[in-house]
C-alpha positions in Angstrom: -23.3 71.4 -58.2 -19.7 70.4 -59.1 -20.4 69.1 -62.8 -18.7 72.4 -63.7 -15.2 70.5 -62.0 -12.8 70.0 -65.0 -14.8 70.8 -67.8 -14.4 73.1 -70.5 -17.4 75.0 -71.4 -17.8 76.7 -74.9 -19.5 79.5 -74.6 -18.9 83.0 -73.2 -17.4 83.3 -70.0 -19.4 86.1 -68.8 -22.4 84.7 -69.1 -21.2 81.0 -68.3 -20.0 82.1 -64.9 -23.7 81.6 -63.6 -22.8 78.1 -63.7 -19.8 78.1 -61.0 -20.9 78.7 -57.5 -20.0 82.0 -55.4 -17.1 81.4 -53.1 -16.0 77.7 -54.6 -12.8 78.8 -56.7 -9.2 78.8 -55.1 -7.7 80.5 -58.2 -8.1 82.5 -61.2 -5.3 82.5 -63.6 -6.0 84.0 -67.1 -5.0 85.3 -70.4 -7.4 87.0 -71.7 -7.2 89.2 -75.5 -5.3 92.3 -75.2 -7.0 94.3 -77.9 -4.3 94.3 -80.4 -6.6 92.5 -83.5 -4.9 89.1 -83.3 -7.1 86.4 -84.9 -9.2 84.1 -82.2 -11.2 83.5 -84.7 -13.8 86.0 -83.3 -13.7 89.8 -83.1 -13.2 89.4 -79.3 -9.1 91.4 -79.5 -10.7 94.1 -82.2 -12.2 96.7 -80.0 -12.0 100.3 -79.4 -10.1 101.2 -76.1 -13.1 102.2 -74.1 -15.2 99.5 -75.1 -12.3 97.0 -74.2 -11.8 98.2 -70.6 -15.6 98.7 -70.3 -15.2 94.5 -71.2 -12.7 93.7 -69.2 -14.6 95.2 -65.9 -17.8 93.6 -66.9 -16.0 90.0 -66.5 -13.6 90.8 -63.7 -16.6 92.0 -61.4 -18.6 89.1 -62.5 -15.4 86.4 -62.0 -14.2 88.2 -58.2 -16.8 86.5 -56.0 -16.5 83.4 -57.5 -13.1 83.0 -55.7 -12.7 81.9 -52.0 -11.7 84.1 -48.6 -8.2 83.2 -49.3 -8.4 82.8 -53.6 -6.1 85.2 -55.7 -5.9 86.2 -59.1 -3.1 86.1 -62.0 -3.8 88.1 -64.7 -1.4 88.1 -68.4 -1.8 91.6 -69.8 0.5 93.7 -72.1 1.8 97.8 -70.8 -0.7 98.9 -73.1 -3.7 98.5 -70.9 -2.3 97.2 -67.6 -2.1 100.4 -65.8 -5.6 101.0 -66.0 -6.7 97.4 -65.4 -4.4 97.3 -62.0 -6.4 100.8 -60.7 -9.5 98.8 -61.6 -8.6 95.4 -59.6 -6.7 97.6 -56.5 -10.3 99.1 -55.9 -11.1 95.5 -55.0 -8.0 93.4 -54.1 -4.6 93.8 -52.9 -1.7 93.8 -54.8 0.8 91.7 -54.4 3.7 91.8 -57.7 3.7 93.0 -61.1 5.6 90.3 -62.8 7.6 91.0 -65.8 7.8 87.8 -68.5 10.6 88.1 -70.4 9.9 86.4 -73.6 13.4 86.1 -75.1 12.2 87.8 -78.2 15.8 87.5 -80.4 16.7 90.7 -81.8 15.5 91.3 -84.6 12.8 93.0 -86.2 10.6 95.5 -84.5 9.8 99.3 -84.5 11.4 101.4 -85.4 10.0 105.0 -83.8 10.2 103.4 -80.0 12.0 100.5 -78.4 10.6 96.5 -79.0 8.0 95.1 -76.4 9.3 91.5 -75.7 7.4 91.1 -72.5 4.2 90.8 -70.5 3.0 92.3 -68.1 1.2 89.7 -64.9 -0.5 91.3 -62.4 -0.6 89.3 -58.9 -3.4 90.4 -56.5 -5.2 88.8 -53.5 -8.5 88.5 -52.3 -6.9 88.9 -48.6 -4.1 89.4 -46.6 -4.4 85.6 -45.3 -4.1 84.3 -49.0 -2.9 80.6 -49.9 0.7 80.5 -51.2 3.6 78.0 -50.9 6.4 79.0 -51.6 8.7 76.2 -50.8 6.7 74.7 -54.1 8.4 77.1 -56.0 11.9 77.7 -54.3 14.6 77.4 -56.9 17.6 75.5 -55.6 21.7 77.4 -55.0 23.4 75.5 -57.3 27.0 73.3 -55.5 28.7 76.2 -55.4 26.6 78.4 -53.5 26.1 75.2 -51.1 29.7 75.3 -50.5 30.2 78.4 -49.7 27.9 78.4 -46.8 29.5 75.7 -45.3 29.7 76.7 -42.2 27.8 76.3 -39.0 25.8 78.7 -38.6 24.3 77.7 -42.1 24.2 74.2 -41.6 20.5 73.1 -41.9 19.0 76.0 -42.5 15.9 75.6 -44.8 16.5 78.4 -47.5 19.7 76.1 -48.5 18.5 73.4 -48.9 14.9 74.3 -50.7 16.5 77.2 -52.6 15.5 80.7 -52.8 11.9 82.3 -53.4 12.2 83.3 -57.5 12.3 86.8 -58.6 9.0 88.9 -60.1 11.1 89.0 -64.0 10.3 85.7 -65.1 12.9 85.2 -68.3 10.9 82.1 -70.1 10.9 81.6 -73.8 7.9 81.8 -75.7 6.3 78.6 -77.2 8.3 78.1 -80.9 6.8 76.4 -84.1 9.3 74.0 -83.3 8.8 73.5 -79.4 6.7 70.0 -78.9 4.5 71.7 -76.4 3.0 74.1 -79.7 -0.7 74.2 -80.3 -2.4 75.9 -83.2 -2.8 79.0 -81.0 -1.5 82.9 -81.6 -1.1 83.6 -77.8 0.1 80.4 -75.9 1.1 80.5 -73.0 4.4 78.3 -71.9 3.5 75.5 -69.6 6.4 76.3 -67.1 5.0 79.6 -66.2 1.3 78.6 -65.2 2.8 75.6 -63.5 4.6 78.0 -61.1 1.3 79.5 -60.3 -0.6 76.7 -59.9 2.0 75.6 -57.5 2.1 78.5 -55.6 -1.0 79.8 -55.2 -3.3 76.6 -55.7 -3.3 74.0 -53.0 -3.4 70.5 -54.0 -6.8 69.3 -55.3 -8.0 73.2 -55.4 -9.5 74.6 -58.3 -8.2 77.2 -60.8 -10.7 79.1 -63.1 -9.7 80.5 -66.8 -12.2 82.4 -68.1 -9.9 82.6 -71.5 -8.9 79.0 -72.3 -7.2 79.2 -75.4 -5.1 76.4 -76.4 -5.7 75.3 -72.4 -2.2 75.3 -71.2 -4.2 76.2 -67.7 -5.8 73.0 -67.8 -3.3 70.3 -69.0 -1.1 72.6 -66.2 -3.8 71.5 -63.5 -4.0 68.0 -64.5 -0.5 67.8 -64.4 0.0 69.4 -61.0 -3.2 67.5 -59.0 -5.7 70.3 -59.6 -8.9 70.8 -60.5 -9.7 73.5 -63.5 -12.5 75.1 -65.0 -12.8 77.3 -68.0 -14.4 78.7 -70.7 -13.8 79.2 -74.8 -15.2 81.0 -77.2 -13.6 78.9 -80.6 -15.2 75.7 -80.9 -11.6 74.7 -82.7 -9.6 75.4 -80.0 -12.1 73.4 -77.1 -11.4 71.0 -79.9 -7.2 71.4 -78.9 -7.9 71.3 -75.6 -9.6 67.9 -75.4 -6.6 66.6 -77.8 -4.1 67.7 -75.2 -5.5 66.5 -71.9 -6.0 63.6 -73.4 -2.1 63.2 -74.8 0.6 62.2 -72.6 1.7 65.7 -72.2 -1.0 66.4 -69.4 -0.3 62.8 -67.1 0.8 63.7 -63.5 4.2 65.1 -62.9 6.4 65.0 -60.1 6.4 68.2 -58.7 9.2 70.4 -59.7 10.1 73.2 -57.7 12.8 73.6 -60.2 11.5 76.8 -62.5 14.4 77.4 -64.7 15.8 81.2 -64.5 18.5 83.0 -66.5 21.9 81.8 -64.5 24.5 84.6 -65.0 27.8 83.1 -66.1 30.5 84.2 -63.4 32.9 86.8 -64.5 36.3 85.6 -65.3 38.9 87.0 -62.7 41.1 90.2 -64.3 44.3 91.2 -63.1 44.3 94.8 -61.7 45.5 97.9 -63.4 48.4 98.2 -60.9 49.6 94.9 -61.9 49.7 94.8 -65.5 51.8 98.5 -65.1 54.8 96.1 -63.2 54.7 93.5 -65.8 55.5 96.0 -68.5 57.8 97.9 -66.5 59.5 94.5 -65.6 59.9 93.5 -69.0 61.5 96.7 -70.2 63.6 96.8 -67.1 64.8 93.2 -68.3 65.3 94.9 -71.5 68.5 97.3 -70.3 71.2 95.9 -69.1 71.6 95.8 -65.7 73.9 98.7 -63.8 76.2 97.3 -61.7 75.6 98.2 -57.8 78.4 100.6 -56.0 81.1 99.0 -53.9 80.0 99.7 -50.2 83.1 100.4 -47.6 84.1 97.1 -45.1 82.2 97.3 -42.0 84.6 98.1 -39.1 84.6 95.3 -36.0 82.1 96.2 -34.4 84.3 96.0 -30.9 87.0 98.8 -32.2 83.5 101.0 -33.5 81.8 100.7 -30.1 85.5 101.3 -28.1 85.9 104.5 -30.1 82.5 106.0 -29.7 83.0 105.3 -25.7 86.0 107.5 -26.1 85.0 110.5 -28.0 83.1 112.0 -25.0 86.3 111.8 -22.9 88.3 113.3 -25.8 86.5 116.5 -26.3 85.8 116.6 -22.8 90.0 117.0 -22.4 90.2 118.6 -25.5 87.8 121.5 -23.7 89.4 121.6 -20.8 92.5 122.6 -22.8 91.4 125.2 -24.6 90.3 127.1 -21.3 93.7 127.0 -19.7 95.1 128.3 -22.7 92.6 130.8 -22.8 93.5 131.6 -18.7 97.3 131.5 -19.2 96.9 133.9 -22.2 94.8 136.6 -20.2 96.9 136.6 -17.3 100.0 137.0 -19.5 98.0 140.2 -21.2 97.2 141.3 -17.9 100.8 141.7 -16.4 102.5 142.9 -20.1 99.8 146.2 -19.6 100.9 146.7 -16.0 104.6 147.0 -16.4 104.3 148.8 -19.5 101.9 151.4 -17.4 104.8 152.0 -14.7 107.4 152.5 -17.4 105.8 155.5 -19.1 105.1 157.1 -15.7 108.9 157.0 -14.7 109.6 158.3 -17.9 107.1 161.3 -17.6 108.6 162.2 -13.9 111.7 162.2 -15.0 111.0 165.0 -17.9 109.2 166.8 -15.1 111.2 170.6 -13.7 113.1 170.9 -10.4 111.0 173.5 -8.0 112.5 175.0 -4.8 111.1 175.2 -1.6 
């Protein structure tokens, strides 16, 4: 029962599925067409939209109980058809990412009545809650400087440091060039560093991984490379032809295993003077423009024993200086007072005087 291990089979993988036992796959990881008529050399991408997701369920019901308790499922697709494809697996799975592939198109070229597609869409589901993945195999390490600034205690040790950090779901990894070593004669392939994380993370070590769209088999020179075990299926006798070529090339002997995906590493911003600042420095430089006024002459400080001596004494001054004024004031009342009174008994004399002399 396990001649299927490792073999390519060329023939359709629909009807080739018969071959692989329920319950005996830890992984399916495929690319299959996405119905936008590129040459496979078959009509298999040139179908109408119903009959392409009436396909696609036909082999994704016939694939799903192939796969172990705790198997998953990666699936390549584009946004043209991925939202109804993900209703159709959710019925049956559970979710798990929807990972953007950022393809590094360059820019260039494209519509022009709606923006340029330069990803895929990969769909991540599970057949369980209790699903294998590992994600220290795919941790990508904080670079020296990061290290350094979590040098203190309470970091010292700790795991996520020293492994690195569980990678994003946008995936920026080029797409396969003419000129890139790894190119086969293939429209679609698929970059080696992006099934390898997969494998890694969801296929344990000797595990198996099913394609049901081989292609240029990228998902088998991945598994070879990684200690799995694969099994597939292709339609084009050319490209089983490829396949063959490239397992047996260098390019698919064991690897060590690099938890090392490469990500997009954002360039740290250079540091920028504030506003504020910049304002001084020009007022500075005019100010260094004008000649300088010169500061006004500021009076001798007095002793500061004579200054203390005659603040002591200015209480008792006005103090005096009151006391003064009052007996002036007194004296001055008092000399009123007596002026009034002899002036009084003057005019009465005077008015007695004028006064008749009366008999008695």
């Amino acid at each position: 029962m396990s001649s299927y291990i490792n073999t390519i089979f060329n023939e359709d993988a629909v009807l080739g599925l018969a071959r692989i036992p329920d319950g005996s796959i830890d992984l399916i990881l495929t690319d299959p067409p996405y119905s936008l008529g590129k040459d496979y050399g078959n009509d298999s991408d040139k179908q109408a939209a119903a009959d392409y997701l009436a396909w696609t369920e036909r082999w994704i019901m016939a694939a799903l109980p192939k796969l172990k308790p705790n198997g998953s499922l990666y699936i390549f697709l584009t946004w043209r058809y991925s939202p109804e494809i993900f209703v159709l697996l959710k019925q049956h799975m559970i979710m798990l990412n929807e990972i953007i592939w950022d393809r590094r198109v360059p820019s260039m070229g494209g519509s022009v009545r709606s923006f340029s597609s330069v990803h895929d869409t990969i769909g991540f589901f599970a057949k369980a809650k209790g699903h294998y993945f590992d994600l220290d195999a795919v941790r990508i390490p904080y670079d020296a400087a990061t290290k350094k600034a979590r040098s203190r205690a309470i970091f010292v040790g700790a795991k996520w440091l020293e492994l690195g950090y569980n990678p994003k779901d946008l995936w920026s990894v080029s797409r396969i060039h003419k000129e890139n070593p790894e190119r086969a004669d293939h429209p679609t392939q698929k970059p080696l560093e992006i099934i390898e994380r997969m494998l890694l993370a969801s296929c344990p070590p000797d595990g198996i991984v099913l394609d049901l769209f081989m292609g240029s088999g990228t998902t088998a020179v991945a598994a070879k490379r990684c200690g799995r075990n694969f099994v597939g299926f292709e339609l084009n006798s050319d490209y089983c032809d490829i396949i063959q070529t490239r397992l047996a090339s260098p390019e698919s002997d064991r690897v060590a295993l690099r938890n090392q995906p490469s990500e997009p590493i954002r360039a740290k911003a250079p540091k920028i003077s504030p506003p504020v600042k910049a304002k001084r420095a020009r007022k500075s430089l005019t100010t260094a423009a004008k000649p300088a006024a010169k500061p006004a002459a500021k009076p001798a400080a007095k002793p500061a024993a004579k200054s203390a001596a005659k603040s002591a004494a200015q209480p008792a001054a006005l103090k005096s200086a009151g006391k003064k004024a009052k007996s002036a004031d007194a004296d001055t009342s008092i000399s009123a007072k007596k002026t009034i009174k002899k002036t009084s008994r003057s005019s009465l004399a005077a008015v007695v005087s004028d006064l008749p002399l009366t008999s008695v």
